[in-house]
N, C-alpha and C positions, 0 to 999 in steps of 0.2 A: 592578498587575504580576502576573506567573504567581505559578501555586502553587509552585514551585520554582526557586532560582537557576540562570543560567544554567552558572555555573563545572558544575552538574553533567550538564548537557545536554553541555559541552565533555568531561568524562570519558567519556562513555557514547559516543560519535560517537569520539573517539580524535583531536580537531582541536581546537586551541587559538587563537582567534580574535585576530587582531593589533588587529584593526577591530573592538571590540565592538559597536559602531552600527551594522554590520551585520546582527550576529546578531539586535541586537534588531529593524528592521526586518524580518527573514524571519520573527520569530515574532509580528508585530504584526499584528492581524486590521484590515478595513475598518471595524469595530462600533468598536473602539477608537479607533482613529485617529481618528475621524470626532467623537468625542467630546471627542479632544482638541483639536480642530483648533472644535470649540464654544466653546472655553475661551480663546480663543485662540491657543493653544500648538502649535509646532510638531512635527510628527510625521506620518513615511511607512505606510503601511503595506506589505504583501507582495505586493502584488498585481503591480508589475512586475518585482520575483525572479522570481516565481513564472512570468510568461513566457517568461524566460530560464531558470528553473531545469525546464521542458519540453524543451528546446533541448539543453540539457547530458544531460539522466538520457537522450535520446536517442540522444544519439552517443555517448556511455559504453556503453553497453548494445550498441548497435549494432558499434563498433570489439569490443566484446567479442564475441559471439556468431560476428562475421564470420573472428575468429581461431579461435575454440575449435572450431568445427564447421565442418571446411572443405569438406566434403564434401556441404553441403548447400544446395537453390538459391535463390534469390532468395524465391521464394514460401513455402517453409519458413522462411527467417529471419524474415520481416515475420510472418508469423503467431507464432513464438516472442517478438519482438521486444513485440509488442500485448498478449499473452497479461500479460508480466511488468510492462508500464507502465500495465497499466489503474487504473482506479479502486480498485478493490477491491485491487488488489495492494496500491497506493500506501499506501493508509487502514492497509492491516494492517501495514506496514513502521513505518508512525510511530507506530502503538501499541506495534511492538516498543521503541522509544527511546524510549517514554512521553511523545512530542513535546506532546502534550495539555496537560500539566501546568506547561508554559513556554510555552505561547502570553497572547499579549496580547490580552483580549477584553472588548468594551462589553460595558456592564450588562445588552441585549437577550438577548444569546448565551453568558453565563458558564455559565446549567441544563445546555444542552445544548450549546453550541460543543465543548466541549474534548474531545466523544466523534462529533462532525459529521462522519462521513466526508468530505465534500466539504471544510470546513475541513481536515482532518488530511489530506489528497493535496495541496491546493493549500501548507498550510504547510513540507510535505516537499519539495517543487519548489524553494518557494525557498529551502529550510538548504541545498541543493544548489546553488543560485546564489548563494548566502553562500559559500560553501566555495571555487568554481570563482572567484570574483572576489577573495576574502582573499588567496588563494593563487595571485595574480600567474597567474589562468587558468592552473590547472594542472589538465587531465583527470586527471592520475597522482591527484593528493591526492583529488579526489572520486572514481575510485575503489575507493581504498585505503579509503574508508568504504563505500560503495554495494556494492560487488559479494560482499563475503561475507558483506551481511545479503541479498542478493538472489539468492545463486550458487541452494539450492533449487527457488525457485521458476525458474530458467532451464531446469535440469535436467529439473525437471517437465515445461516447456511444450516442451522438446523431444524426450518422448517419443511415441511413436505414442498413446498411448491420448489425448493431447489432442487428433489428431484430428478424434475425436467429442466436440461438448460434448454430455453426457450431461444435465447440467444445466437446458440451454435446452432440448433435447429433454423431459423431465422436464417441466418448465414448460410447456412449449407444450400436452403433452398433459393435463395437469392444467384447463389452465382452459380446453379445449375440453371435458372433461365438467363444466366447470360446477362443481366443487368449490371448497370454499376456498383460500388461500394457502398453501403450503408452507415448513417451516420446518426449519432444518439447527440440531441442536444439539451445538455439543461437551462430551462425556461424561467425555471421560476428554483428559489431556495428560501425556506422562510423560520421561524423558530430560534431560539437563541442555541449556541454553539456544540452543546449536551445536549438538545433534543432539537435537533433539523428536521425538515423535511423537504424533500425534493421532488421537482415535477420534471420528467426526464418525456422528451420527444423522438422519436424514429422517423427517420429520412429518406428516402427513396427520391432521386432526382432532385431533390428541396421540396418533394411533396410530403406532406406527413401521413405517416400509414399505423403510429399506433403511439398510445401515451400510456404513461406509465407513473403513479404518484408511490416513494416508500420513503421510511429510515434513511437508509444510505443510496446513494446516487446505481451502484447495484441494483437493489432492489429492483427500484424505478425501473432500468433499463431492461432488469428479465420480464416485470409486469409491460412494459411497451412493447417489448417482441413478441409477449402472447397474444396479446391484441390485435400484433399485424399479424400472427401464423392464423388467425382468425377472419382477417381481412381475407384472407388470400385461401382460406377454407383449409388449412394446412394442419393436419392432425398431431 
């Protein structure tokens, strides 16, 4: 079983499962499953939540943005849209609900699963197709969870400075001079847990080449890459 009961994944999410054989389902890895289905024993794992819970965080997000910014066209929502459902969003959303720590995982993947980006987006997909199906398909109840651990990061991605990803610029030009890997560290976190802020570092060798303060650890990290494409006179 996870490192922590579920009753306290139910407090932290703010949704109280009718169907707890769902919940556990969504936080049940393929590594697990698979071991117990060794054993002979029966057990799903998350993997077709996680389908539908793409489907759901889509159209939530989507019916979302399409009201709040009405002013803006098709090509701006879909890149705001992408911006907020990517990977790296997703992984950072489910560390905020310490989803890690309640996932179900084979003896292969217990070291490092429960910090797996790719495990912790696809786990998040389906607490969201847990939710959206407990709750007699109700968009409202996912959400009344979803959108004010995500409202920042929407804000972010639809300001002009997203733009430019300074980031993948940064990157591109790094490993065309043939230098090592580039590394974002954060230094400093401060504010209570609805309104953080972050001071994100950029790494070159362990030298620092650009800082970067925002909202979400994002931000920070495109504001530190513009700084270093600045260093290094990079337009």
């Amino acid at each position: 079983m996870g490192n922590m009961p579920f009753e306290n994944l139910e407090k932290t999410i703010g949704y109280s499962f009718k169907d707890k054989n769902i919940l556990q389902t969504a936080l049940t890895h393929a590594s697990y499953a698979n071991e117990q289905k060794a054993r002979k024993a029966i057990c799903q794992c998350n993997e077709r939540l996680e389908f539908l819970g793409d489907s759901v965080l889509s159209l939530v997000i989507s019916e979302y943005i399409y009201g709040k910014y009405k002013d803006k066209p098709e090509g701006d929502l879909t890149k705001i849209r992408a911006s907020v459902v990517c990977s790296r969003s997703l992984s950072s959303l489910a560390n905020e609900i310490n989803l890690g720590s309640y996932l179900l995982l084979g003896k292969g993947e217990e070291e490092t699963g429960r910090t797996n980006p790719k495990i912790l987006e696809n786990a998040f997909e389906a607490l969201l197709a847990a939710i959206y199906l407990d709750s007699n398909c109700s968009k409202k109840q996912v959400a009344d969870f979803l959108l004010p651990i995500m409202e920042k990061e929407i804000v972010f991605a639809s300001h002009d400075e997203m733009a430019y990803d300074y980031k993948t610029t940064l990157q591109q030009f790094i490993q065309a001079i043939g230098t090592d890997k580039l590394q974002y560290v954060c230094i400093k976190e401060y504010g209570p847990d609805h309104d953080k802020t972050f001071e994100i570092e950029v790494r070159l060798n362990s030298n620092v080449i650009g800082k970067g303060t925002g909202k979400t650890k994002r931000e920070a990290e495109q504001l530190a890459a513009k700084e270093a494409l600045k260093l290094f006179d990079v337009k």
